[in-house]
Backbone as JSON Lines, residues from 0, in Angstrom:
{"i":0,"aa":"X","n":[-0.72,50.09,38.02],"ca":[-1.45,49.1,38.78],"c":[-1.68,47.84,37.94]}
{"i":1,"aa":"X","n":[-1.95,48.07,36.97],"ca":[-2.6,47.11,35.44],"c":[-0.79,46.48,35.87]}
{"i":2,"aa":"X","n":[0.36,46.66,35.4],"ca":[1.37,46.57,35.32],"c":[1.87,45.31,36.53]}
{"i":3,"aa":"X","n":[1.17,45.77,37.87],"ca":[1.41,45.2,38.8],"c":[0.93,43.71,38.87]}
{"i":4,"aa":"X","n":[-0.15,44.2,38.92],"ca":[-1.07,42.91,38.48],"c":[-1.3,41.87,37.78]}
{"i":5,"aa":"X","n":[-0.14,42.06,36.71],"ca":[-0.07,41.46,35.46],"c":[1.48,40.58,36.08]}
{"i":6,"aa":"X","n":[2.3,41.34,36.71],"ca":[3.76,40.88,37.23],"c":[3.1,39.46,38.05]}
{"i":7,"aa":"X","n":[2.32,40.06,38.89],"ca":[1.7,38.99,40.07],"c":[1.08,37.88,39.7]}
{"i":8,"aa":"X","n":[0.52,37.89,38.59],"ca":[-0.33,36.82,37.84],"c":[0.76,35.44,37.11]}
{"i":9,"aa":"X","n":[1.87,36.47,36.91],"ca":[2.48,35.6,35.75],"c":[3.56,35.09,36.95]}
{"i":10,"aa":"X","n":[4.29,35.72,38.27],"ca":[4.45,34.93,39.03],"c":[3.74,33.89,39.91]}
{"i":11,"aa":"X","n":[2.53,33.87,39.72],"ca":[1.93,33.17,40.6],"c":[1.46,32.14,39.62]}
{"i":12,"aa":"X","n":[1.27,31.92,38.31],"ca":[1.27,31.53,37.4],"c":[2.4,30.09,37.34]}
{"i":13,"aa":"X","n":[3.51,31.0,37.09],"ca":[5.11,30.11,37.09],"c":[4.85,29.3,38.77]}
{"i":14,"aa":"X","n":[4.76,30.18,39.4],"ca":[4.75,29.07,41.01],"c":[3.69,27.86,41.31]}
{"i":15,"aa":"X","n":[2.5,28.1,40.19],"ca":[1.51,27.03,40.25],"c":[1.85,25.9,39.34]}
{"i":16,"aa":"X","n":[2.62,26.58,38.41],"ca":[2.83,25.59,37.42],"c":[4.24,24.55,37.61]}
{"i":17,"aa":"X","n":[4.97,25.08,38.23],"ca":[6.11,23.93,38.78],"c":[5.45,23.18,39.83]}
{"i":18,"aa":"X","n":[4.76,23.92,40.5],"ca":[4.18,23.08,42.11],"c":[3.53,21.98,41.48]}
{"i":19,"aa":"X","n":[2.46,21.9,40.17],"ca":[1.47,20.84,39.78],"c":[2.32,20.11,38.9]}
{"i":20,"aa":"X","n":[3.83,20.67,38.74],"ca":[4.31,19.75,37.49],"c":[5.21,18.31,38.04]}
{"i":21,"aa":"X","n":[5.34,18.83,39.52],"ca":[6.6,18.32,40.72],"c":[5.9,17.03,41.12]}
{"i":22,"aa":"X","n":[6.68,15.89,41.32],"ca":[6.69,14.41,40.75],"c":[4.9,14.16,41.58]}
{"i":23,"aa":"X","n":[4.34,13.33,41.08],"ca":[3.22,12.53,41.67],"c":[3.36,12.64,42.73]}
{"i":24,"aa":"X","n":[2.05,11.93,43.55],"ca":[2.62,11.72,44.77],"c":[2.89,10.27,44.92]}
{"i":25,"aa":"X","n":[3.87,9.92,46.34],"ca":[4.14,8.53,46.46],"c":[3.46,7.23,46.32]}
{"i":26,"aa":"X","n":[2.31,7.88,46.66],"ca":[1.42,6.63,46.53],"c":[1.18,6.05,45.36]}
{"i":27,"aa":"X","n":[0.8,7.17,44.28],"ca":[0.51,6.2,42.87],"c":[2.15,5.61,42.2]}
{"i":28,"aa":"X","n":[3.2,6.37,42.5],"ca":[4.12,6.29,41.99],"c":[5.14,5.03,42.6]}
{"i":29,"aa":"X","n":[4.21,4.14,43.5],"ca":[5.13,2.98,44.25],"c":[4.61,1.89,43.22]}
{"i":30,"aa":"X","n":[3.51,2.25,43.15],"ca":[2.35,0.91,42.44],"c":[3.12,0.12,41.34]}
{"i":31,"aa":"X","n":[3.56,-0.91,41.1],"ca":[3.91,-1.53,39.95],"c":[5.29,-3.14,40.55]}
{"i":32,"aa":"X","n":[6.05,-2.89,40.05],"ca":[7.19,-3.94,39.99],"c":[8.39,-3.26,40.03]}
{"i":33,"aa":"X","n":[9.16,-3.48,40.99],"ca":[10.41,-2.84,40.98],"c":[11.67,-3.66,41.57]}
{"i":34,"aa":"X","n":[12.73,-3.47,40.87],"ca":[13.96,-4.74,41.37],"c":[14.9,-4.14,42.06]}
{"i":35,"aa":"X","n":[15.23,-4.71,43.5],"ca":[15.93,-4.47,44.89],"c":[17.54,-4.2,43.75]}
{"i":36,"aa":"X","n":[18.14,-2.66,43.98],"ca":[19.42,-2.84,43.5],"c":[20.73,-2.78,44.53]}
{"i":37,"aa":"X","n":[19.93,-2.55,45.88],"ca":[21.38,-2.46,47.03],"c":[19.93,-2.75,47.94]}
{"i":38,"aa":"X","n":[20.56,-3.48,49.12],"ca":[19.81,-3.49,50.2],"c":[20.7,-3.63,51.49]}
{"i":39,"aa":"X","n":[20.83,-2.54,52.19],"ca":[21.66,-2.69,53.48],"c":[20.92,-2.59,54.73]}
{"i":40,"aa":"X","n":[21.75,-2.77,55.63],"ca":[21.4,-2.98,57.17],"c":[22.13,-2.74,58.12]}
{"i":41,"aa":"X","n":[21.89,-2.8,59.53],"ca":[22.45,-2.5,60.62],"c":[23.47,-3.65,60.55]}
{"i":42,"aa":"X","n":[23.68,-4.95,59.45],"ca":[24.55,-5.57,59.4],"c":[25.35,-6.13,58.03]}
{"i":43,"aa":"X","n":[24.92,-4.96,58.01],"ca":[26.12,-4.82,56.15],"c":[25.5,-4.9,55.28]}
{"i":44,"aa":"X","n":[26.04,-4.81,54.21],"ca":[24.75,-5.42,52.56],"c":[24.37,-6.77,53.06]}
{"i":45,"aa":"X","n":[22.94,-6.27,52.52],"ca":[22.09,-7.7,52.17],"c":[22.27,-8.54,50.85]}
{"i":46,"aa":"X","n":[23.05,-9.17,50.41],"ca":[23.49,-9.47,48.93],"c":[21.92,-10.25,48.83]}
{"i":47,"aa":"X","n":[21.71,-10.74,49.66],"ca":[20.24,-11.95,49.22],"c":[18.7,-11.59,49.04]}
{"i":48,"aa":"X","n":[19.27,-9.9,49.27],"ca":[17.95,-9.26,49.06],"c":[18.25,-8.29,47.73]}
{"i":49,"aa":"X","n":[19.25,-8.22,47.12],"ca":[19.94,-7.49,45.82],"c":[19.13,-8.41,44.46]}
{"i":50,"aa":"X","n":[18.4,-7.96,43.74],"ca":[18.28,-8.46,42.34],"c":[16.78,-9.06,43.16]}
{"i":51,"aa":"X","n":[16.07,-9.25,44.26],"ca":[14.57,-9.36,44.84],"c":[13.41,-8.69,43.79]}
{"i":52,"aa":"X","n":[12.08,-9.03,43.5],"ca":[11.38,-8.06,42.87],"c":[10.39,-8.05,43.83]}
{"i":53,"aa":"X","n":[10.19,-6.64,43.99],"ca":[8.97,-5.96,45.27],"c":[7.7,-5.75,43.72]}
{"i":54,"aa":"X","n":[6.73,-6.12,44.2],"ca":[5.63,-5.93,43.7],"c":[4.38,-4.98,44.79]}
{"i":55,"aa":"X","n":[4.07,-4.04,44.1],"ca":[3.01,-3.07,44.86],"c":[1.78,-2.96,44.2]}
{"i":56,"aa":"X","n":[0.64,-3.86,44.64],"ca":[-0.69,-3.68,43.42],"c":[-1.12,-2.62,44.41]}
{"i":57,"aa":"X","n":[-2.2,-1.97,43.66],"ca":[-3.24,-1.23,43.47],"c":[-4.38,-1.12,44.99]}
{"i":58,"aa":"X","n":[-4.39,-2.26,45.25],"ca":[-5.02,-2.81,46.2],"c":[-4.9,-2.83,48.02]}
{"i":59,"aa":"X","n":[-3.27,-2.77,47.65],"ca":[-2.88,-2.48,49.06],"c":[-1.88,-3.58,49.39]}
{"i":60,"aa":"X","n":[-1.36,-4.66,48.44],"ca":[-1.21,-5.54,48.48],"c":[0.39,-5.65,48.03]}
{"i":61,"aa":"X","n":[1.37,-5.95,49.52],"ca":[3.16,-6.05,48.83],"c":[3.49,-7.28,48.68]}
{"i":62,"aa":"X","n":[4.16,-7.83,47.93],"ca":[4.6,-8.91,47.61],"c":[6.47,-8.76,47.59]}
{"i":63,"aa":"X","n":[7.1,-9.51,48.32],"ca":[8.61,-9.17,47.98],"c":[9.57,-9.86,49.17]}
{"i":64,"aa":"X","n":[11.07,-9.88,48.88],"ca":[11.7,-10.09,49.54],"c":[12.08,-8.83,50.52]}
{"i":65,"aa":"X","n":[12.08,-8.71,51.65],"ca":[12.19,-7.82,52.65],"c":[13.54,-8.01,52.95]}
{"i":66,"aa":"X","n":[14.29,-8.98,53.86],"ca":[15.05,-9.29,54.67],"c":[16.31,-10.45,54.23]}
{"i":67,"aa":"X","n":[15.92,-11.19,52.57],"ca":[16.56,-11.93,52.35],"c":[16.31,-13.47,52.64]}
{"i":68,"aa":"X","n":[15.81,-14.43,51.87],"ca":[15.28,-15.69,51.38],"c":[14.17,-15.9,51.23]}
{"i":69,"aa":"X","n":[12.9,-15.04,51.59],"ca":[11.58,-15.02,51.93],"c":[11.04,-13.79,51.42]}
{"i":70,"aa":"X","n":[9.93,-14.48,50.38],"ca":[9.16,-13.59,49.93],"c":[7.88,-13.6,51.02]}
{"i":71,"aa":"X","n":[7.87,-11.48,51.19],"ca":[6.28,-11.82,52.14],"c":[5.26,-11.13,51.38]}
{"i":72,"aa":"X","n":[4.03,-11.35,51.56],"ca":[2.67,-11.18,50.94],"c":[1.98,-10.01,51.93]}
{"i":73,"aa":"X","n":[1.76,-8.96,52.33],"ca":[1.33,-8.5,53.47],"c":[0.74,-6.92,52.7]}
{"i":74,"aa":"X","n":[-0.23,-6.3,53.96],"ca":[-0.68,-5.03,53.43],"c":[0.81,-3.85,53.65]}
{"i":75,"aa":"X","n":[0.46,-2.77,52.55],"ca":[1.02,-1.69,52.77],"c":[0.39,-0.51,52.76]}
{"i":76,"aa":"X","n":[0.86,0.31,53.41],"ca":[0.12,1.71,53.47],"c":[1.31,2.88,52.78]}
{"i":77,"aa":"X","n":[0.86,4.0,52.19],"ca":[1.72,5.08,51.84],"c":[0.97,6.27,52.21]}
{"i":78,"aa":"X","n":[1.75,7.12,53.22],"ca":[1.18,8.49,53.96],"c":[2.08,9.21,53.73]}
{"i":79,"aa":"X","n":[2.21,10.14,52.47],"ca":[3.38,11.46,52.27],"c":[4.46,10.62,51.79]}
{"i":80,"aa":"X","n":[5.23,10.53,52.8],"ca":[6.76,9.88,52.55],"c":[7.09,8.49,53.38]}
{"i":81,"aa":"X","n":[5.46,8.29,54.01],"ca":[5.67,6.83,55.13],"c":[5.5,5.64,54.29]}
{"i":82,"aa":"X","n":[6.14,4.79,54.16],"ca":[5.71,3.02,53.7],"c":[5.54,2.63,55.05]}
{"i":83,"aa":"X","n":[4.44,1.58,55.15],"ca":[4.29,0.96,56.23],"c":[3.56,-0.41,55.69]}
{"i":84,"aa":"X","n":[4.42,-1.24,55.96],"ca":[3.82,-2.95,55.79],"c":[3.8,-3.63,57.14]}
{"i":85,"aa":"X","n":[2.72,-4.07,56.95],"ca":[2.12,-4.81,58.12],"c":[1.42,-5.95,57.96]}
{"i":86,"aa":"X","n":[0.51,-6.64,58.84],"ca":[0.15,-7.88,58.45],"c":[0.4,-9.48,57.64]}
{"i":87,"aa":"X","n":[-0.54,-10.05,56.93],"ca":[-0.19,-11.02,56.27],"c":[1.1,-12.25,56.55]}
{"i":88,"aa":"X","n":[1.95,-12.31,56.0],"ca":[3.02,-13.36,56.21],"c":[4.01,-12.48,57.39]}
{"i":89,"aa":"X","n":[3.93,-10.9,57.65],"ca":[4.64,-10.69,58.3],"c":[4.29,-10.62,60.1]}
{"i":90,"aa":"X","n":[2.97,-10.2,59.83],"ca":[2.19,-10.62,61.55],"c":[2.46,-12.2,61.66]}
{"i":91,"aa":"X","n":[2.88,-13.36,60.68],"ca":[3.06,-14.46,60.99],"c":[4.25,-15.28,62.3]}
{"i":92,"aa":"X","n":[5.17,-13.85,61.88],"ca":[6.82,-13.61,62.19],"c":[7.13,-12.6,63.41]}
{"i":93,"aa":"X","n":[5.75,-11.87,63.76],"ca":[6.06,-10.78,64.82],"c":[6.5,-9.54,63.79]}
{"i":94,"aa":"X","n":[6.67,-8.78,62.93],"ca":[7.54,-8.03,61.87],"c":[6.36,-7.6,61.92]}
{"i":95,"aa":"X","n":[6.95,-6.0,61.66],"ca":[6.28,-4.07,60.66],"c":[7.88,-3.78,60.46]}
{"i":96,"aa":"X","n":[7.26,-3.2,59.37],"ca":[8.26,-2.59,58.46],"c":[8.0,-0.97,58.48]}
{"i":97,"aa":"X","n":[8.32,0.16,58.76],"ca":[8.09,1.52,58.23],"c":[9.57,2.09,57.78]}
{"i":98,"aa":"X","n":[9.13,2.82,57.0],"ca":[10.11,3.29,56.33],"c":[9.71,4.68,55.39]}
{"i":99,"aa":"X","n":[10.72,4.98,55.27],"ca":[10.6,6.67,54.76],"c":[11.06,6.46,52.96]}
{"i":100,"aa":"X","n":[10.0,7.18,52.41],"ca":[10.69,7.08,51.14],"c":[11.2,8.94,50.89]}
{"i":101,"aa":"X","n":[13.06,8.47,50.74],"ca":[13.89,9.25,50.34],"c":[13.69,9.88,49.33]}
{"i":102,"aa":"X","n":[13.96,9.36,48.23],"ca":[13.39,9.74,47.07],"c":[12.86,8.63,45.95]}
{"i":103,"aa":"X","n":[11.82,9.37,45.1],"ca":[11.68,8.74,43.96],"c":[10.89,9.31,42.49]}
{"i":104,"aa":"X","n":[11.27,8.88,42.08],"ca":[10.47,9.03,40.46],"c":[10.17,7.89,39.63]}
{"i":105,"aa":"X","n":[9.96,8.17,38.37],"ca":[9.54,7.05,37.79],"c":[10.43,5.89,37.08]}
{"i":106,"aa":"X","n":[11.98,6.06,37.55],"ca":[12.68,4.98,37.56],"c":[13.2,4.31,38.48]}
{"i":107,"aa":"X","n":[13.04,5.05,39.46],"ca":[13.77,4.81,40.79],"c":[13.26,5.0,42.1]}
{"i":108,"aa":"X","n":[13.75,4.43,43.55],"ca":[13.28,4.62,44.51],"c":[14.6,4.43,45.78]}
{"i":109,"aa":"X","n":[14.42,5.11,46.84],"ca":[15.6,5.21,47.74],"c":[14.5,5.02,48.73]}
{"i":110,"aa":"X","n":[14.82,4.11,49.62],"ca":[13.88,4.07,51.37],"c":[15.13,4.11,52.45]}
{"i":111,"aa":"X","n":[14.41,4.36,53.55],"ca":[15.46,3.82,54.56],"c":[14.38,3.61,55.37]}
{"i":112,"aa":"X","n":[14.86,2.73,56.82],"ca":[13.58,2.8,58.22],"c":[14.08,2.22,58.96]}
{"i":113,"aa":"X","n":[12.84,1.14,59.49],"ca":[13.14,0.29,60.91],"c":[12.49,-1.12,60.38]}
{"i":114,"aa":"X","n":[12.97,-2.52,60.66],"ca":[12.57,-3.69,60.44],"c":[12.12,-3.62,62.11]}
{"i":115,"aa":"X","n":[10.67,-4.14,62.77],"ca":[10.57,-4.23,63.96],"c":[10.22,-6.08,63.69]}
{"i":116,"aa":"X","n":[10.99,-6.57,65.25],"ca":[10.05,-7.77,65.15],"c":[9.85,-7.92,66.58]}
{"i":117,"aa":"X","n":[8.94,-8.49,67.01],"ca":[9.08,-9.12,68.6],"c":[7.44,-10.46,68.64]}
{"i":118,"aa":"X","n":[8.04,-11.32,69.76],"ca":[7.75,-12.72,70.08],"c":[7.94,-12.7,71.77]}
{"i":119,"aa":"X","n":[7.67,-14.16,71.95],"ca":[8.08,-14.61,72.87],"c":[9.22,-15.65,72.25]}
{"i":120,"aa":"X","n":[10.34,-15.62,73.4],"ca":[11.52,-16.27,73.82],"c":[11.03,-17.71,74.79]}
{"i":121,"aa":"X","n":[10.49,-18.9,74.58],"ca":[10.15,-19.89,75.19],"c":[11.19,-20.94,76.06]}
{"i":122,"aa":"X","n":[12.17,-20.35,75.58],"ca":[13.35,-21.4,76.69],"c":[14.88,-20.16,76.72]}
{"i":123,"aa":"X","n":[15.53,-20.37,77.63],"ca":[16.43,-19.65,77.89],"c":[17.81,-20.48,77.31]}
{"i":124,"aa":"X","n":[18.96,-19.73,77.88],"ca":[20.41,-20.85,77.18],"c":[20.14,-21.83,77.97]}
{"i":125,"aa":"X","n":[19.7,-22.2,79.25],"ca":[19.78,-23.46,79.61],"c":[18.7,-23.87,79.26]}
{"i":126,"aa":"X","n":[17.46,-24.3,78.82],"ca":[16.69,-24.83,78.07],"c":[15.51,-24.88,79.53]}
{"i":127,"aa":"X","n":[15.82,-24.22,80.0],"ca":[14.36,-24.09,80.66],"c":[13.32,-23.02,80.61]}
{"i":128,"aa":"X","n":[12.13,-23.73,80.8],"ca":[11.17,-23.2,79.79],"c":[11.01,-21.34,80.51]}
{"i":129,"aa":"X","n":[10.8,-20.75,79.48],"ca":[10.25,-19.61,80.0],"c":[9.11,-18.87,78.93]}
{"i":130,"aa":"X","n":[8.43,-17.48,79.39],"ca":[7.43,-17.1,78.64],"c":[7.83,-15.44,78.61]}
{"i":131,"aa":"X","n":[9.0,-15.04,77.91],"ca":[9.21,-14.14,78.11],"c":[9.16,-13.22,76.48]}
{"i":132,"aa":"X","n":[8.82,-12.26,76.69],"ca":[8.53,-11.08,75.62],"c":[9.52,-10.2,75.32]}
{"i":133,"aa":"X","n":[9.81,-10.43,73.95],"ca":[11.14,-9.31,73.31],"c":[10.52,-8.94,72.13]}
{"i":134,"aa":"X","n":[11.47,-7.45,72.12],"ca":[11.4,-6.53,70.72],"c":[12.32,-5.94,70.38]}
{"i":135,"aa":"X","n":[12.79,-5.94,68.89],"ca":[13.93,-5.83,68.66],"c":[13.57,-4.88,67.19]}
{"i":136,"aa":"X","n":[14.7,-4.63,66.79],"ca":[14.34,-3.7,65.61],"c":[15.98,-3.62,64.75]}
{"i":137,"aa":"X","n":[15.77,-3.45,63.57],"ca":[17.39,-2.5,62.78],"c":[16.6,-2.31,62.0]}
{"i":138,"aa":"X","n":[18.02,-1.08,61.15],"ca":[17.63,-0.2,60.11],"c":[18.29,-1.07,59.14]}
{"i":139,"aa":"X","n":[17.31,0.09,57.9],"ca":[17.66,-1.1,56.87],"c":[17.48,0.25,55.91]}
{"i":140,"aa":"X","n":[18.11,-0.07,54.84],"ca":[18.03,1.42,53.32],"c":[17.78,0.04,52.09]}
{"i":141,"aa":"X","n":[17.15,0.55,51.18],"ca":[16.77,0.1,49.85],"c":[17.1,1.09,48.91]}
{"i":142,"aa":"X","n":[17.64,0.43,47.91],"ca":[17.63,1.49,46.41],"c":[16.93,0.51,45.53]}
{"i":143,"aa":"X","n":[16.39,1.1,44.94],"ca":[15.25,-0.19,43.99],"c":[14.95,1.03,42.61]}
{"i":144,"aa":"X","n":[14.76,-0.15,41.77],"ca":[14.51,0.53,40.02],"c":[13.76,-0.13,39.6]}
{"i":145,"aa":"X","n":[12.46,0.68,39.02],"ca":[11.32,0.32,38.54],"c":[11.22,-0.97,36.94]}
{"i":146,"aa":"X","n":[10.59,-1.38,37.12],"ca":[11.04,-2.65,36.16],"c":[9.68,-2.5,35.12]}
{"i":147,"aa":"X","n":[9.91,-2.27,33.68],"ca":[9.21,-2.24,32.87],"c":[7.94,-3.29,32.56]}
């Protein structure tokens, strides 16, 4: 019984000790400066979002090129494996961002998701006026490496 008990301890032991050793969780592990190394889309590489630096403070606060020429300033949230940016320069534009983080550790990061945006459309092809409401969305993947 002593024998048994002792088997059970030292497996349950080994199973606690990989489980607490297995990476951070996402949230503290986004926090810092990290440089865009591929950024694709529902319309090929983004070359203008490649070599971008995403900044993630502490605070809640993203700073970065998203989409290519424009850095936005806006909140982010991290739930498990969800990124979600919202607000700030991007409620300016109609834009949320969610996205799944694939993987990461402490050099690296893989996302993929959805860019959403929607507005109103104020004139049609013939230029008369209208007040009409669209929403649109593509996917988009990031590989990004943490920057010292």
């Amino acid at each position: 019984m002593k024998k048994l008990l002792y088997s059970l301890s030292v497996v349950l032991l080994i199973a606690g000790m990989t489980t607490m050793t297995s990476c951070k969780k996402p949230e503290k592990q986004i926090i810092g400066k990290w440089k865009v190394t591929s950024a694709k889309s529902d319309f090929g590489n983004s070359d203008e979002v490649k070599g971008a630096t995403w900044t993630f403070k502490e605070n809640g606060t993203f700073i970065g090129d998203l989409i290519g020429g424009t850095d936005f300033e806006c909140d982010y949230s991290c739930s498990k494996n969800s990124l979600s940016f919202s607000g700030g320069d991007l409620k300016k534009y109609g834009m949320s961002v969610e996205l799944e983080i694939d993987e990461i550790n402490n050099k690296t990061m893989s996302l993929s998701g959805k860019i959403k945006y929607s507005g109103y459309d104020d004139w049609d092809d013939y230029g008369v006026a209208q007040h009409k409401a669209y929403s649109e969305s593509f996917s988009v993947r990031y590989e990004l490496e943490k920057k010292k």
